[in-house]
C-alpha positions as CSV (number, residue, x, y, z in Angstrom):
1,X,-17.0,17.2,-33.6
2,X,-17.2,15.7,-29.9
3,X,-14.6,17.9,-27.5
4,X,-12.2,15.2,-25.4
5,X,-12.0,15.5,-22.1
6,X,-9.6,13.7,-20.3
7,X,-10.9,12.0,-16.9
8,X,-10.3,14.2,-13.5
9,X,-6.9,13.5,-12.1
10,X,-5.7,13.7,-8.7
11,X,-3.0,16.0,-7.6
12,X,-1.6,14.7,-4.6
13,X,-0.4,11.6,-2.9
14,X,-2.8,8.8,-3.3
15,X,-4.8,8.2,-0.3
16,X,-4.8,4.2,-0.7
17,X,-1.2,4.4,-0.5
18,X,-1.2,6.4,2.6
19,X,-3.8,4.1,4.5
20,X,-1.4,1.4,3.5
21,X,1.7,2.6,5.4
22,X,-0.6,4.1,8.3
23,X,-1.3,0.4,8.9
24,X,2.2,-0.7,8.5
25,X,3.2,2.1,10.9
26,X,0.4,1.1,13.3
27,X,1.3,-2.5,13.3
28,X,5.1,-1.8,14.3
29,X,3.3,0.3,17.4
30,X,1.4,-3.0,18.3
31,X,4.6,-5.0,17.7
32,X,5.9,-2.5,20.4
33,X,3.4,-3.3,22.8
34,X,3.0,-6.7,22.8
35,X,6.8,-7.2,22.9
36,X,6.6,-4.9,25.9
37,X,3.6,-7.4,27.4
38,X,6.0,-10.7,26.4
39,X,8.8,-9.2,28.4
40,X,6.7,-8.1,31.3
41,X,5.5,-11.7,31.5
42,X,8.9,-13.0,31.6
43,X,9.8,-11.6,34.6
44,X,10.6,-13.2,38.0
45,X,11.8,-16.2,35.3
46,X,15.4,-16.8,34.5
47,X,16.6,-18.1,31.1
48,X,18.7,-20.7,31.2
49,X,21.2,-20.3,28.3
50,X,22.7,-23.5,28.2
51,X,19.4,-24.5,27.7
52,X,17.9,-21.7,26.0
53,X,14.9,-22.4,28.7
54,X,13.1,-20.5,31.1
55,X,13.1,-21.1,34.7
56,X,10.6,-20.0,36.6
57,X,10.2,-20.8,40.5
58,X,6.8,-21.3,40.8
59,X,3.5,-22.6,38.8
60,X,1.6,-18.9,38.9
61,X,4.8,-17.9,36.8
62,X,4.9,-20.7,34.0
63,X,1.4,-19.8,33.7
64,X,2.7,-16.0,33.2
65,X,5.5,-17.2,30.9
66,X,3.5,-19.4,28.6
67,X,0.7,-16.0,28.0
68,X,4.5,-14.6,27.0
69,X,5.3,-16.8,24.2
70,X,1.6,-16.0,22.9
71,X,2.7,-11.9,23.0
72,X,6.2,-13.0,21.3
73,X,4.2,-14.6,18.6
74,X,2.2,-11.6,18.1
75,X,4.8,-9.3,17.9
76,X,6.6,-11.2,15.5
77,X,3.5,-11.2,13.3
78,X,3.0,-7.1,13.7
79,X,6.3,-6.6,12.5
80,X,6.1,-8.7,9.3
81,X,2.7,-7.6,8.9
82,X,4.0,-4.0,9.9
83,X,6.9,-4.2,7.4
84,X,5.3,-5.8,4.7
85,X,2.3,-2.6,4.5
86,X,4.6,0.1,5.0
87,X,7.4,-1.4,1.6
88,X,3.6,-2.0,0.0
89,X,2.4,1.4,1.1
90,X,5.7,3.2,0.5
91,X,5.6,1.2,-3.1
92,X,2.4,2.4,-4.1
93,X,2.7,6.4,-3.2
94,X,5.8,6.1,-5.2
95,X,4.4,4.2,-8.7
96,X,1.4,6.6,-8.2
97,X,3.6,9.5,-7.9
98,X,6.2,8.7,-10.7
99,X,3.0,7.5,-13.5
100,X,1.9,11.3,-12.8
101,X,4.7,12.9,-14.6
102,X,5.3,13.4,-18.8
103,X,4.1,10.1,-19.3
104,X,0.5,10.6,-18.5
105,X,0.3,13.5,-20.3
106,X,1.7,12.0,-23.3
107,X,-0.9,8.7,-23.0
108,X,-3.8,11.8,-22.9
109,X,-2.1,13.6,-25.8
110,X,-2.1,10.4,-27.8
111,X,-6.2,9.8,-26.9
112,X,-6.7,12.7,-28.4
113,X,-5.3,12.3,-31.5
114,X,-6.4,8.9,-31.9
115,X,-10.1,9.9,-31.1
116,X,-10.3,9.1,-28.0
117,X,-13.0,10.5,-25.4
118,X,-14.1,9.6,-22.1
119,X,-18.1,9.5,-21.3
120,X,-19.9,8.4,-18.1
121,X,-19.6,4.9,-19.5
122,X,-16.1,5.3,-19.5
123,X,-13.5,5.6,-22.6
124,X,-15.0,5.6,-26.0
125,X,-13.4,5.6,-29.2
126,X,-14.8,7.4,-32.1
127,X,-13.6,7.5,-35.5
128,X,-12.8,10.3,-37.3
129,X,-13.1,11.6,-40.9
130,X,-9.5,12.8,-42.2
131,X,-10.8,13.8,-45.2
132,X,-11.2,17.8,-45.8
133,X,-13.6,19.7,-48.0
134,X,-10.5,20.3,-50.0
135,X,-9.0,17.3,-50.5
136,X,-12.7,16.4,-52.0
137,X,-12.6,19.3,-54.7
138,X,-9.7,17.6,-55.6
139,X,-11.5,14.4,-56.7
């Protein structure tokens, strides 16, 4: 009889998962700066809120102002992009860390007794013989 061994499992948080929301964190830092760089370019403008316009009193400072709506536009996109890793991040640690539990152990149980084994080509089924030497005496 071939002994089952049940593949190596990992015992902490997933590292994917953990990349993932690093990102996310990472792009909400970039969102940071380059909302920090629109504002900065802003300045010496006024904003018009009748309008919803900026005004800016000379050319040098459109100039300025347009490179601002190009950091706006960026920041916007870190932040979605941020959000959107750190839910998928944060999503994934959790799955991986909930799937860990009684369940798992109850999906290897069940290999097991269903002949189940894993090999280096991956999971193998095998069947086995139910029959004992005594239920054959009794034939």
């Amino acid at each position: 009889m071939v002994p089952t061994v049940d593949p190596p499992r990992g015992r902490g948080v997933p590292i994917g998962g953990v990349v993932v929301a690093g990102v996310g964190v990472a792009s909400f830092a970039l969102a940071g700066v380059f909302a920090g760089l629109a504002q900065g370019a802003r300045e010496g403008c006024t904003l018009d809120g009748a309008t919803d316009t900026l005004r800016c009193p000379t050319p040098a400072l459109v100039t300025q102002a347009e490179r601002g709506r190009g950091y706006t536009v960026a920041a916007n996109a870190f932040i979605v992009g941020g959000a959107r890793a750190t839910v998928g991040g944060g999503v994934w640690i959790a799955v991986s860390m909930l799937s860990r539990g009684a369940p798992g152990r109850a999906r290897a149980a069940h290999r097991r007794a269903a002949g189940a084994r894993w090999s280096a080509r991956g999971l193998r089924w095998r069947r086995r013989l139910r029959a004992t030497p005594a239920r054959w005496a009794d034939h």
